[in-house]
N, C-alpha and C positions, 0 to 999 in steps of 0.2 A: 767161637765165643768163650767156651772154658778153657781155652789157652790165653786168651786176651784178659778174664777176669782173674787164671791164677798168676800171669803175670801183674795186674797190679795188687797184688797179693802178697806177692815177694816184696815189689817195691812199699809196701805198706808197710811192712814188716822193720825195713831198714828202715823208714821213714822215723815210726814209730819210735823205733831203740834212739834213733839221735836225737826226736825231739826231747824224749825224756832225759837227756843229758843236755836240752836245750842249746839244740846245734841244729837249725833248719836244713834241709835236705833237697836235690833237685836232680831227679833222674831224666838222664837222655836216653833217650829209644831212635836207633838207626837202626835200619835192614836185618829187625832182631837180636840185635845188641843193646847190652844197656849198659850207659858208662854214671856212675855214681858221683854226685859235689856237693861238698859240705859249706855249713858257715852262710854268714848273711849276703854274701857276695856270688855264692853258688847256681841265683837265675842267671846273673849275667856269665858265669862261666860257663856255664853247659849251653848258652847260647850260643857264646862264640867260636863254638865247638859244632853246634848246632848247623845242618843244611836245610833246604827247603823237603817239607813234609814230614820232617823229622815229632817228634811229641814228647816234652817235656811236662813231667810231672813234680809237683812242689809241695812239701809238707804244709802242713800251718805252723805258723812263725815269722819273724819277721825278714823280709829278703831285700836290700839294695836294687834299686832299679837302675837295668843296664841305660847304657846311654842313649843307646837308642835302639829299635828294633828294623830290621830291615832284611828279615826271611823271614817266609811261608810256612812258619810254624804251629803248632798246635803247642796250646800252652794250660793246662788245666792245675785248680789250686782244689784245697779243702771246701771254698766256701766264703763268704763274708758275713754272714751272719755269728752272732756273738760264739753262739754254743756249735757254729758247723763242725757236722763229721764227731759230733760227740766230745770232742776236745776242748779243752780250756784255751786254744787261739784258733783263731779263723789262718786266712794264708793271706797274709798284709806286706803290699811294693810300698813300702816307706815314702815313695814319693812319685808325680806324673811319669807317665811313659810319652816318650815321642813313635813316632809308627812313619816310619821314610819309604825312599822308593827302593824295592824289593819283596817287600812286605804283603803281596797279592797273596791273597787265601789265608793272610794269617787270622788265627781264632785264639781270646780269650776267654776264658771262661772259670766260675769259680773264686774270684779274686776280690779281695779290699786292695783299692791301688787309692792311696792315700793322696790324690792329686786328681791333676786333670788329664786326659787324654792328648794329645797333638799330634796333628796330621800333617807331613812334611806340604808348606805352601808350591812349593815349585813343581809337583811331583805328580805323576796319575798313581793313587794306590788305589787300587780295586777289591771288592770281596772281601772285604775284612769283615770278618763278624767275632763280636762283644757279648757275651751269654753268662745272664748269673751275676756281675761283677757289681759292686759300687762302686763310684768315681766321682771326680767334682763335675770339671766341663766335659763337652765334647766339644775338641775347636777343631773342623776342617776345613779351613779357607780354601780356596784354590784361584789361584793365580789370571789362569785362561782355562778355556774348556780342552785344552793337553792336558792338565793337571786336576782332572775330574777326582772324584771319590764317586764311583759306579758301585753297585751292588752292595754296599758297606749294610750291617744290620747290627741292632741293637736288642735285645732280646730279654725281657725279664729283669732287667736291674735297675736299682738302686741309683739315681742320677742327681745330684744334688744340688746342678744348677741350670745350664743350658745344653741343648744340642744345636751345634750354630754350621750348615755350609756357606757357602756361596754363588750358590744359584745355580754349579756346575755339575752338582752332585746327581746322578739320577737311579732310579729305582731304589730308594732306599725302603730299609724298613724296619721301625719303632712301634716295636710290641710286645705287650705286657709289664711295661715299663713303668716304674713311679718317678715323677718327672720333678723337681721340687718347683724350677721357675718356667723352663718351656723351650719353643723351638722357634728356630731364625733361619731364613733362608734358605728352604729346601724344597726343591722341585721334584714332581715325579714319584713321588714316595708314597705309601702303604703306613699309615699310622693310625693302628687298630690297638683297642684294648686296653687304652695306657690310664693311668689317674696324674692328672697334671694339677700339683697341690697350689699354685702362685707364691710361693717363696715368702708369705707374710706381708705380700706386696695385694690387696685384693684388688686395688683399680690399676692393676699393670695387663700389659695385653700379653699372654701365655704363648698365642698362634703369628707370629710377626714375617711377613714377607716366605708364605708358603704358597707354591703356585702345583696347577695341575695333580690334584693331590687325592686318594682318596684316606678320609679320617671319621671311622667309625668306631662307635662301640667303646669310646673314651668318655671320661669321666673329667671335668675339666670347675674349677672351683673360683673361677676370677668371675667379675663382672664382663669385664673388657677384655673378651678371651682375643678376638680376631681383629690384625690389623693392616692392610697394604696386601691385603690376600687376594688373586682372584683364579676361578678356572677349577675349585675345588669341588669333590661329591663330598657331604657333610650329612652324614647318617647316622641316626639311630645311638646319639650321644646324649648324657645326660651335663644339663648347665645348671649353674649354682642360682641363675636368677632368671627371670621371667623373661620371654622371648622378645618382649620392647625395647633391654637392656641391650640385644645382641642386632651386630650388623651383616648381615650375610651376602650384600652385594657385590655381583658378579663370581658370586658359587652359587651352587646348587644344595639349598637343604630339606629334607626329608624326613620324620618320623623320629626327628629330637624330642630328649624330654626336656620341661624346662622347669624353674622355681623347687630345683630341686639341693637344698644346702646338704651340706655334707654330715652334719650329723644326725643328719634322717635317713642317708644311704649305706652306713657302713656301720656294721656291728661292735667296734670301738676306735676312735678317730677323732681327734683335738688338734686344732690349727693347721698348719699350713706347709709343716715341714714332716720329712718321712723319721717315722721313726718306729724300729725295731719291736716295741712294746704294746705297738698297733695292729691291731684285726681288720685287715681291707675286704675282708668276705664282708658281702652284702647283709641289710636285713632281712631283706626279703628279696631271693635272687629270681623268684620270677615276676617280679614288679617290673624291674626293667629291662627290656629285653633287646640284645643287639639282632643285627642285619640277621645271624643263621638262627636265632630263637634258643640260642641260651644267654645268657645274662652279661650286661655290660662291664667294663674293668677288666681288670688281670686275672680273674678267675673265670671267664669265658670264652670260648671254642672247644675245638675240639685237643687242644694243647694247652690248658691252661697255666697259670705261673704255679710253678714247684715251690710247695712248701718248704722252708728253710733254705730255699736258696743252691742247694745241691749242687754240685756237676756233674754231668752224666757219665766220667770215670766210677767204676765200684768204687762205695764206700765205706770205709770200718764204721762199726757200730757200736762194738765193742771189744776190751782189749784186757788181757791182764798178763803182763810179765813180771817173772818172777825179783825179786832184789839181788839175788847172787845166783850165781851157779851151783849144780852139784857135788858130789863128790868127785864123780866122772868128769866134772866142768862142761857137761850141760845148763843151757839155761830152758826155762820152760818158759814158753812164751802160748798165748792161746787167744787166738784173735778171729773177731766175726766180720767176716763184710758180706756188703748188700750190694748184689747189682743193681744199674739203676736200666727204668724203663726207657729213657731219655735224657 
């Protein structure tokens, strides 16, 4: 662990001196090696350098999104949130990622990706998981059940319109997620925890064509949350209106709360879309309470959503490098990081 924390220490370090010369940064780590890329084009270079299990690290700043991705990579940024990492930029992919076949076990995480996600239609990609990020869509069509999206997961971010399969997807899992409009097509899956805001849409259906599902412990603010759904366990959620408004046939519901509006649940929170300057901590967090009896939304289990957004790479806190060198042509550089617990 203290070889792995002071190596991203060094790479902090370099990170650091080039953003201050505002030249974003992205290190590759192989078999112990670390090969250094500068400049906005820098994720995609060290990608395509990049092999499967390999782990690229990105400054904050803004980076060119490769063409598409297609290894088993680990991919970690600063953050998405305004202030991550302490820094005056988050770590922002200028525009959507596509995610092809190859792409098994690759992880996200940490990232403003100023787009939507796209998951190759023809293709089985598996095991992907999304941690930390904001992003528009998530589109994973799939073709025939050859070109499944199995095990894929969504973890803690920022989502600002849909998460959409096609019915071929299985064991997925969305949690602790803020959702702005909802989810399509997903079989099989684990969607626990999340706050699904209806996109300013409040008579649009949030839960559309989810089958076999369990969905607990969500916070959900439409009227017409559930539509074309059946075969679901529906636990211990709280809904924006009174349980007449809602249709639950052919699931199974349980221990919902209901006529509960959203500015009676969260300690500060206006309309329908996510935003930054909002407190999703509850009012009162043992009012409502999920399946394990701690409190419903993104701040309940026993893994609740990380403040600010973090990635679970060490992070600088703080930082002061000198403006010139010394006589010796020293520079004094003197930097805090914080491991993270997750």
């Amino acid at each position: 662990m203290k070889k792995t924390i002071l190596s991203f220490l060094i790479l902090g370090i370099v990170c650091l001196i080039k953003v201050n010369a505002q030249n974003p940064v992205t290190t590759l780590q192989h078999n112990g090696t670390t090969q250094v890329y500068y400049g906005q084009s820098s994720f995609s270079d060290a990608l395509g350098a990049a092999v499967n299990g390999d782990t690229l690290v990105l400054s904050a700043g803004f980076f060119t999104a490769p063409t598409s991705i297609s290894k088993g990579v680990k991919v970690y940024g600063s953050g998405h949130f305004p202030d991550s990492a302490n820094v005056p930029k988050r770590t922002t992919i200028m525009s959507g990622l596509s995610i092809n076949a190859g792409a098994d076990s690759l992880r996200l995480e940490g990232l403003f990706i100023n787009g939507d996600i796209n998951y190759a239609v023809n293709n089985s990609i598996n095991y992907v998981s999304i941690i930390r990020c904001r992003l528009g869509n998530v589109i994973a069509y799939e073709a025939s059940v050859s070109a499944s999206k199995n095990y894929c997961s969504f973890e803690e971010c920022f989502i600002e319109h849909y998460i959409t399969f096609s019915n071929y997807g299985n064991n997925i899992l969305i949690k602790h997620c803020i959702i702005n409009s909802g989810l399509i097509n997903i079989s099989n899956a684990l969607i626990e925890g999340n706050i699904i805001l209806g996109n300013n849409h409040p008579n649009y259906f949030l839960i559309n064509y989810v089958y076999n599902s369990l969905i607990k412990n969500n916070i959900f603010s439409s009227q017409m949350t559930f539509y074309g759904n059946s075969g679901n366990y529906i636990s211990n959620n709280t809904f924006h209106y009174n349980s007449n408004n809602y249709d639950f046939t052919g699931n199974t519901s349980i221990n919902n709360y209901f006529g509960v509006p959203l500015s009676s649940i969260f300690v500060n929170q206006t309309g329908n879309t996510i935003d930054y300057s909002h407190n999703y901590h509850l009012q009162n967090p043992s009012q409502y309470l999920g399946t394990d009896g701690t409190q419903v939304g993104i701040y309940g289990g026993t893994t609740p959503f990380k403040e600010k957004g973090a990635a679970s790479n060490p992070q600088i806190t703080n930082r002061n490098i000198a403006t010139q060198t010394d006589v010796n042509g020293n520079l004094q550089i003197n930097v805090s990081v914080k491991a993270q617990d997750r």
